[in-house]
N, C-alpha and C positions, 0 to 999 in steps of 0.2 A: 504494500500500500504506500509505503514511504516512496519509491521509486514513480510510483503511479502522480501521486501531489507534487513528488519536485521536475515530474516531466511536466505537467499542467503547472508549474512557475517559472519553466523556463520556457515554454511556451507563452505567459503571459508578460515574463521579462521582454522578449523579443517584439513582440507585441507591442508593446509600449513606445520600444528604444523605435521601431519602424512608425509608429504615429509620428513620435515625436520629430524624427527627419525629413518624415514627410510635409506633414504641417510647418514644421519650422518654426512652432512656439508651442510652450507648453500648457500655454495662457488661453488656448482657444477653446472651447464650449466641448467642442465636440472630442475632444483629448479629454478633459478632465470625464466623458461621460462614457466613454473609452476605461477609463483609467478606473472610475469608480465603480463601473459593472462587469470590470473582470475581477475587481480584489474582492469586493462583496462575493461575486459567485464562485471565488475561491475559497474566501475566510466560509462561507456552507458550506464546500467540500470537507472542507478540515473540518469543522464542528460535527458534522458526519460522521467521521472516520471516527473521530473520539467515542464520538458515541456508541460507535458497533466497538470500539475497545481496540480496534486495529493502530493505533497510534494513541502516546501520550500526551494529554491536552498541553504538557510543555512542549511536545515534539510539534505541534500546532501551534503553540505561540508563538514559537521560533521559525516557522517556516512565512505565517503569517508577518510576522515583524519584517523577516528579511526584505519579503517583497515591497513591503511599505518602505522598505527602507530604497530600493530600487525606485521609486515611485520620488520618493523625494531629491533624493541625489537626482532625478530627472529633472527635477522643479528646483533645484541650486542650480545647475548648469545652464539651463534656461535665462534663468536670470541674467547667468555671466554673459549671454550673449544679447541683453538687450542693450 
C-alpha cells in the first residue's frame, strides 16, 4: 500500500511541477484548484488506508506533509520569479 500512495504522490508531484511550467504562475485560479483537489483527494487516500490498518496514521502524516510541502516550495519559487 505504501508503494501504491507514494506512486499516486509522485504522480501528483509531477503534476503540479507540469501546471506550474505551464501556467507560468502559481498565483492563477486554476493551479491552486489543480493543486487543492489532488492533495484533498490524496490526504482521502491516506485517511483510507489508515483506516483499513494498511499504513500508520504517522506513515500518512508524513507522506501527506511531504506533499504539502512540495506544494509550497512551489508557491516560494513562484514568488522568486515575480
Amino acid at each position: 500500500m505504501l508503494t501504491i500512495l507514494a506512486t499516486d504522490a509522485d504522480q501528483i508531484k509531477s503534476i503540479l511541477s507540469k501546471q506550474r511550467n505551464f501556467l507560468c504562475m502559481s498565483k492563477c485560479p486554476a493551479f491552486e484548484e489543480v493543486a487543492d483537489t489532488q492533495i484533498y483527494g490524496f490526504s482521502c487516500e491516506v485517511r483510507l488506508a489508515e483506516k483499513c490498518g494498511l499504513i500508520s496514521s504517522q506513515e500518512g502524516k508524513q507522506m501527506v506533509t511531504e506533499l504539502e510541502q512540495v506544494l509550497s516550495d512551489i508557491y516560494v519559487t513562484a514568488g522568486e520569479d515575480d
